[in-house]
C-alpha positions in Angstrom: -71.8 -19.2 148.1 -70.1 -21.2 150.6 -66.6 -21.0 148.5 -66.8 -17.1 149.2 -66.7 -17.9 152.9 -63.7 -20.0 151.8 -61.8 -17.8 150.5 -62.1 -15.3 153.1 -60.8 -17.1 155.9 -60.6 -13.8 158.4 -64.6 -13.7 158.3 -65.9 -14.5 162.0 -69.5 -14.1 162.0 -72.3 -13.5 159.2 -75.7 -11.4 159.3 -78.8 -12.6 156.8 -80.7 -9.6 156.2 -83.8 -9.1 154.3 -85.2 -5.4 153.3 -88.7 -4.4 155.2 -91.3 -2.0 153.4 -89.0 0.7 154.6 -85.9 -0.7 153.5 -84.4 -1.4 156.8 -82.3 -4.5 156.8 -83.8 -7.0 159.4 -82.0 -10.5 160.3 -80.1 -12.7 162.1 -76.2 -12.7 163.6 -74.9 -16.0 163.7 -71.1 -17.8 163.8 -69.6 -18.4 160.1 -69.3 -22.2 161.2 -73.0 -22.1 160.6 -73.2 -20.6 157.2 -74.2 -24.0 155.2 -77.2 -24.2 156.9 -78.2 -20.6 156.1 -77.2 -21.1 151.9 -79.2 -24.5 151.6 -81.7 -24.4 154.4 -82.3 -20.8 154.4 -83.9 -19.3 157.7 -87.0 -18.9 159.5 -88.8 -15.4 160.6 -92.2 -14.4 160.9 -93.2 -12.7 157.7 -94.7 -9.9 159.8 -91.4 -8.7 160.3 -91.3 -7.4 156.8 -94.3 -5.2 157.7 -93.1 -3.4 160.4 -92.9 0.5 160.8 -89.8 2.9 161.0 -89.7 2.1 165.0 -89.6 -1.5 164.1 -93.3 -1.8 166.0 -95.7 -4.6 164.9 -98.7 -3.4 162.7 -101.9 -2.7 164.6 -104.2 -5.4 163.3 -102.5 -6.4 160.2 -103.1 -9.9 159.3 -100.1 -10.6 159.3 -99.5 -11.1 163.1 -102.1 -11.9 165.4 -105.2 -13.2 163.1 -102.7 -15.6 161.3 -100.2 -16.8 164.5 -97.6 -14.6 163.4 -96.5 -17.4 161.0 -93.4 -17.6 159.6 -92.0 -17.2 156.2 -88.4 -19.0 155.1 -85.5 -16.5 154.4 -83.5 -17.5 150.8 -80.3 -16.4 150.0 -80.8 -13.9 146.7 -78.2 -14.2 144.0 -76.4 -11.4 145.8 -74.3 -13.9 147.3 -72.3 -12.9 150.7 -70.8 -9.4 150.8 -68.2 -8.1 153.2 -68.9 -5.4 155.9 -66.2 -3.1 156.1 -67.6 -1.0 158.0 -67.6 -3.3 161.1 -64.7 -3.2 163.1 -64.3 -7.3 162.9 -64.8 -9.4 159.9 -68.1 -10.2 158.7 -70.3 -10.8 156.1 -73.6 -9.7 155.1 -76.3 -12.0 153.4 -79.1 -10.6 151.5 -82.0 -12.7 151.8 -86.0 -12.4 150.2 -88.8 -14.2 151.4 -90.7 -17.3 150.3 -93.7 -19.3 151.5 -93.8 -22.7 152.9 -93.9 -24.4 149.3 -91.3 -22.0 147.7 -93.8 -19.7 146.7 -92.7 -16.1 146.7 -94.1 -13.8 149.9 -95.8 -11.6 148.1 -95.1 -8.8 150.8 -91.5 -8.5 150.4 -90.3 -5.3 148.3 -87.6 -7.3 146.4 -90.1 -9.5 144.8 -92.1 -7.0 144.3 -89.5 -5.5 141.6 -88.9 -9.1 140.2 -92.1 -9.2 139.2 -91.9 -6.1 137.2 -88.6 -7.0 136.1 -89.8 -10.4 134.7 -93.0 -8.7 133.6 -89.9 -7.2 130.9 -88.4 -10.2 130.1 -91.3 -11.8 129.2 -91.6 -8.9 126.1 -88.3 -9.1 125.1 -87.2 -6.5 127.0 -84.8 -5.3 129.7 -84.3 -1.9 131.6 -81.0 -0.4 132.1 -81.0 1.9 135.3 -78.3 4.1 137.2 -78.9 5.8 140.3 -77.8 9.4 141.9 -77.9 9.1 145.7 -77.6 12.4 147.7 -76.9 12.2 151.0 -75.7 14.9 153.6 -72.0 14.5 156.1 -73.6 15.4 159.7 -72.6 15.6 163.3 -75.5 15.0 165.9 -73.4 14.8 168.6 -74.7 18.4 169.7 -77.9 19.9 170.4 -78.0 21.5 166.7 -77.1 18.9 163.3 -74.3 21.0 161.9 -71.5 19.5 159.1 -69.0 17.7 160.7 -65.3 19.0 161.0 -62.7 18.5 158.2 -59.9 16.1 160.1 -57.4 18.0 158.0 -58.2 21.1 158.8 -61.1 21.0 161.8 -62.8 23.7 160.6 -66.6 23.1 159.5 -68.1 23.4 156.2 -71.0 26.6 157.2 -72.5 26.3 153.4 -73.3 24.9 150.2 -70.0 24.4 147.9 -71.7 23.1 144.6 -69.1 20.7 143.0 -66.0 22.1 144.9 -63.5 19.9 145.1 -62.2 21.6 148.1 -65.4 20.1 150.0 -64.2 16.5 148.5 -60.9 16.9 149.9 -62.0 17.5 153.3 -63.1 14.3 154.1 -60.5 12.5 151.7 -60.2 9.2 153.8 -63.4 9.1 153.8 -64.6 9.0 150.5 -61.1 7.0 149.5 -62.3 4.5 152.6 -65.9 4.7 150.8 -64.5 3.9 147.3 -62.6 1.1 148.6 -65.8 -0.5 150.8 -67.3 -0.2 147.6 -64.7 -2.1 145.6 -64.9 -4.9 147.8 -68.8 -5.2 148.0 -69.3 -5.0 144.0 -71.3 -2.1 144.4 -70.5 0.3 140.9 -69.5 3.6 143.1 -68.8 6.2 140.3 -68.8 9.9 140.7 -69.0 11.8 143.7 -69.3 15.8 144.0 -70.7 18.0 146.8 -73.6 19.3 146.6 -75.9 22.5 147.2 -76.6 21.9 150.8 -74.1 22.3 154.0 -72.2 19.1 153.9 -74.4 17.6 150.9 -72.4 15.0 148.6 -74.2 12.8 145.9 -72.5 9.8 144.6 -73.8 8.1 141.3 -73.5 4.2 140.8 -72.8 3.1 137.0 -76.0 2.0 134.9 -76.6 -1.8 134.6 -79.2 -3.6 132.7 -79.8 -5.7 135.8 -82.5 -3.8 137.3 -82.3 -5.9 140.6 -78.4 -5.4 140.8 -79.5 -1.7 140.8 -81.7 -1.8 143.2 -79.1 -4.1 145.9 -76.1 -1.9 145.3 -78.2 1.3 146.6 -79.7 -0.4 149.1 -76.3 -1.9 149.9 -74.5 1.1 149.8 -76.7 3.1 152.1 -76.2 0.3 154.5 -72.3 0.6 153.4 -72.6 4.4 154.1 -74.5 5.0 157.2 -71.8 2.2 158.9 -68.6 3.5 157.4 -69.6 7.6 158.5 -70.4 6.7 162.0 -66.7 4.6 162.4 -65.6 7.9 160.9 -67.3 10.1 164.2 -70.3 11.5 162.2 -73.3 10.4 160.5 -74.1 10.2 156.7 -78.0 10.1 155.9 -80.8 9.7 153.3 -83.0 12.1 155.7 -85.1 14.0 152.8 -84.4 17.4 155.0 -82.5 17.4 157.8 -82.3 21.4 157.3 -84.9 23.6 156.8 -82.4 26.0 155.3 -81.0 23.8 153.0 -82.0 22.0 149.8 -83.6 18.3 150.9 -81.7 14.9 149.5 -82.6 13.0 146.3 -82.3 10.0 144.8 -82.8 10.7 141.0 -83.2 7.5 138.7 -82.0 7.3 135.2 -83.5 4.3 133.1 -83.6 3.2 129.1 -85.1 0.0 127.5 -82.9 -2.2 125.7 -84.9 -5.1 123.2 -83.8 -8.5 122.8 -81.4 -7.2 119.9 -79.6 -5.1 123.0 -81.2 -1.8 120.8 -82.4 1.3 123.3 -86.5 1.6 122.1 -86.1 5.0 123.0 -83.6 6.0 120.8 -84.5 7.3 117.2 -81.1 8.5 116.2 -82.5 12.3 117.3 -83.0 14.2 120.2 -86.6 14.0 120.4 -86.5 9.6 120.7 -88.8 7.6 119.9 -92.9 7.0 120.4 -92.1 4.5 123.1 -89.9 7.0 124.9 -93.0 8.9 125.3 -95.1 6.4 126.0 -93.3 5.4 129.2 -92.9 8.9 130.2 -96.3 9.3 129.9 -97.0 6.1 132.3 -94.6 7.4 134.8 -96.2 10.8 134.5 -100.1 9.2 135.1 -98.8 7.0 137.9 -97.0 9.6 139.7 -99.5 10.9 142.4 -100.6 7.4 143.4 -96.6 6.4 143.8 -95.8 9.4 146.0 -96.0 7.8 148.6 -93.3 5.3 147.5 -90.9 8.2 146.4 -92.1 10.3 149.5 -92.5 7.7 152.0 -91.9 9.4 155.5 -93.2 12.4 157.3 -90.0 14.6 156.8 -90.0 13.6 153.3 -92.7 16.3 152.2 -90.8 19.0 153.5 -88.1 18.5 150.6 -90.9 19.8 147.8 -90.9 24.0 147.8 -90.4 25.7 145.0 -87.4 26.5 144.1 -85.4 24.3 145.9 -83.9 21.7 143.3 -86.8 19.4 143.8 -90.0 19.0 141.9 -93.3 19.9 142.6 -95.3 20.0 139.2 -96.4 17.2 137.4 -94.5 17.5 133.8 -91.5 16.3 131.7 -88.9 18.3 129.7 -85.7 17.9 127.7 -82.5 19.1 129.3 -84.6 20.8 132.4 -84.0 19.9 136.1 -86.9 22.2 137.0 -88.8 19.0 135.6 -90.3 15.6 137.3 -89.3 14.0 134.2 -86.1 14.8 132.2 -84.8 13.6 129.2 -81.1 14.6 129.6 -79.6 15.9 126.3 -76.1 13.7 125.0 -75.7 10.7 123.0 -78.6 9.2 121.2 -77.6 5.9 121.9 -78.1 6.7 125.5 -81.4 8.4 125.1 -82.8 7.9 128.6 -85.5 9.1 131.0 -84.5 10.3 134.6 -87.4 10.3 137.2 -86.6 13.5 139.5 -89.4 12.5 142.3 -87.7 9.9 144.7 -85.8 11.3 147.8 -83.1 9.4 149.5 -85.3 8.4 152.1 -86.9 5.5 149.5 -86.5 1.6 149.8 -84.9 1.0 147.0 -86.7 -2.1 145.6 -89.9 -0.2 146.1 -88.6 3.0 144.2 -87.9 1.3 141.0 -90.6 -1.5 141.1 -92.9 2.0 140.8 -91.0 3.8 138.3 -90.1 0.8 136.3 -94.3 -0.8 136.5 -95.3 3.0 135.6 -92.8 3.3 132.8 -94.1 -1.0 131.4 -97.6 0.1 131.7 -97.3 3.1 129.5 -95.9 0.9 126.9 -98.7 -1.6 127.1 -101.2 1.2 127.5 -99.3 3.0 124.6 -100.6 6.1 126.5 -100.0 9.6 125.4 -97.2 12.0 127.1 -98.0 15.8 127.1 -96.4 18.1 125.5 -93.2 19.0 127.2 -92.6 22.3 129.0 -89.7 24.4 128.0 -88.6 27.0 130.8 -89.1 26.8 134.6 -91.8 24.3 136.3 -92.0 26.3 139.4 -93.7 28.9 137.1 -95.4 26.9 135.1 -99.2 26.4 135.5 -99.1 22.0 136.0 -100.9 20.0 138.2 -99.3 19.1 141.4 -98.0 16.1 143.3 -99.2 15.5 146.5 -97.8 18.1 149.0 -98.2 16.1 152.2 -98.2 12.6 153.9 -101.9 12.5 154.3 -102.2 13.2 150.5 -99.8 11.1 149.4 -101.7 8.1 151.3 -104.8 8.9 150.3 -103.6 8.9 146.4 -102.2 5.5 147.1 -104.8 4.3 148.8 -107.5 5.2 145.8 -105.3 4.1 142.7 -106.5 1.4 140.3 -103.3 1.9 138.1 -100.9 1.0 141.3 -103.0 -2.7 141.2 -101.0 -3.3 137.9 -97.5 -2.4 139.3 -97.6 -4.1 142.7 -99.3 -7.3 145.0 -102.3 -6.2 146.7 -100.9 -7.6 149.4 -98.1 -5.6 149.6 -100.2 -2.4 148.6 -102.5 -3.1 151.7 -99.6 -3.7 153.8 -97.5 -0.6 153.1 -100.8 1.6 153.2 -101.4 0.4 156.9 -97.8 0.8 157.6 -97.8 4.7 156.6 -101.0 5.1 158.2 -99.8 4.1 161.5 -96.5 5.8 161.0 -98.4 8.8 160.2 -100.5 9.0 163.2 -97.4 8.3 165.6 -95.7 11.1 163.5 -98.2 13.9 164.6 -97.2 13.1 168.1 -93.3 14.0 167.6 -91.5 17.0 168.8 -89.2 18.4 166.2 -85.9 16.9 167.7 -87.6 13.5 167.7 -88.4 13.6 164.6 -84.8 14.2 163.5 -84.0 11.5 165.7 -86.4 8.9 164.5 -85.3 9.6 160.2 -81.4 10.3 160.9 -79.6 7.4 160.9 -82.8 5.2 159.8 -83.9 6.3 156.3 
């Protein structure tokens, strides 16, 4: 690692970061001349940290503060490696870091481990998920009383509506996304398409598949980081907020995954459209573990806001081919590239949490070998089909009450991130409507 810092000469000062239950990147600034201590000493920093809520507020008697000392936990560097931040207007560096215990023992709080686990839980059947990301996020200027799109800096005039894959809405903010594509370039993060969206000053940008599931999940929470940074050097902001408008459709982050086998052959393709019995199978885990993970795909108060009918976001329980009306889809195309795309997740999710639920719901249909329903044909807004949980309270009580979550994640981090939602929850009620934009918009 140090060899990177070697080769990049210009880099001044370094941050080590490590992703709480919310995804927000906590850590340390320090000089570069300090950087060998960081890669083979790691750093110190209480593991309560990790367990913190949106405000960054300690966790009202969580054992992990108080009743133990507030002990510490030791910061590793993860295989990541240093990446650059071009967003900052001096050279620097991030380090992604994940925490470990006093003997080298993995926290069992932190979100990253929390996929490895499921990730290894793979390996150890021969197999290995290949995942790809869509991450929606709107262009916004808060520098008014009212959010409203940014204006164009080639023409200053304001994008009023939704422009659904217009290429005149790319061009508007040209540097930007050419600035974006290069940030990208240089932090290894897979940036492939980008389009606009249905909402006012909505983009989405997808990130090429990998079958390193833990790549996947850095470069999204990397590029959010990447994003947020690069929009506000650029005079507005770019957020994850599920809905920042009432008026307008709410922000995704839809997840496509396949199963290779240790022959590097998809076990979900059958050479047809309908794939195979493990296809369904994992759809049918994802499908039973969906109300109890809502809470990870819907984690914040604003987040619930994003399901109506209608509005290019799921509310049914159900799976289809070819049909975005869906939770589930199996997109039509190749069969080699017979896949499942889990439409639940806003843009607000941690990452690491996002697909250590989809990916443990998906492992434990295979081992269940549990049965899928049929598929629905037409729309799932119309469609008689149970429902996911339609607010916060719901979605933590659903968490709170699953068995089947207990075989996807640590109970340690389950009990944490349940008494981090309910505090965030009760603060929530509190919050004018302003605030509440305030508290999601440059955070989530």
């Amino acid at each position: 690692m140090d060899s990177w810092l070697r080769d990049n000469p210009t880099v001044r000062n370094i941050r080590a970061a490590v992703a709480d239950l919310n995804g927000q990147a906590r850590g340390k600034r320090m000089p570069t001349r300090f950087a060998h201590k960081l890669t083979t000493d790691g750093s110190r920093m209480p593991m309560s940290v990790l367990n913190v809520d949106i405000w960054g507020e300690d966790i009202e008697d969580s054992p992990l503060v108080f009743a133990s000392g507030d002990r510490d936990g030791v910061l590793m560097p993860t295989e990541r490696g240093f990446v650059p931040m071009p967003w900052l207007a001096n050279p620097s560096a991030l380090l992604p870091m994940w925490m470990f215990l006093e003997d080298g023992t993995p926290f069992q709080g932190d979100p990253r481990h929390a996929l490895k686990s499921v990730i290894d839980r793979f390996s150890e059947k021969g197999l290995r998920p290949v995942v790809a990301t869509e991450l929606e996020f709107y262009l916004i200027d808060d520098s008014g009383e009212d959010l409203q799109p940014p204006p164009s800096p080639r023409s200053g005039k304001r994008r009023l509506g939704g422009e659904v894959l217009s290429m005149r809405a790319l061009d508007m903010f040209d540097d930007f996304f050419t600035e974006l594509y290069d940030a990208c370039e240089a932090m290894d993060i897979p940036a492939e398409t980008a389009i606009s969206e249905a909402g006012m000053g909505q983009y989405e940008i997808n990130l090429v598949h990998t079958d390193d599931a833990m790549k996947a999940a850095d470069d999204a929470w990397l590029f959010k980081l990447l994003i947020h940074g690069l929009a506000r050097r650029h005079g507005f902001a770019a957020s994850f907020m599920a809905k920042p408008y009432v008026e307008h459709t709410g922000t995704g982050m839809h997840t496509h995954f396949s199963i290779l086998d240790d022959a590097g052959k998809n076990i979900f393709d059958n050479g047809g459209e309908e794939g195979t019995p493990a296809l369904r199978h994992a759809i049918a885990g994802c499908i039973a573990a969906m109300p109890a993970s809502m809470l990870i795909l819907a984690p914040h108060g604003n987040s619930y806001e994003r399901f109506t009918p209608g509005a290019h976001a799921p509310t049914g329980i159900a799976w289809a081919y070819e049909n975005r009306t869906a939770a589930i889809r199996v997109p039509a195309g190749a069969h080699q590239a017979r896949r499942i795309e889990h439409r639940v997740a806003g843009g607000d999710i941690n990452p690491y949490l996002m697909l250590a639920a989809v990916l443990g719901a998906a492992l434990v249909g295979l081992e269940d070998e549990m049965e899928a329903p049929a598929p629905i044909t037409g729309s799932a807004y119309e469609a008689d089909l149970p429902q996911l949980p339609t607010t916060w309270p719901d979605a933590i009580a659903a968490f709170e009450n699953s068995e089947l979550l207990h075989r996807i994640l640590p109970r340690q981090l389950i009990r944490n991130f349940l008494m981090t939602k309910k505090q965030e929850c009760q603060y929530y009620e509190e919050l004018t409507e302003a605030e509440r934009i305030d508290l999601y918009l440059d955070t989530v």
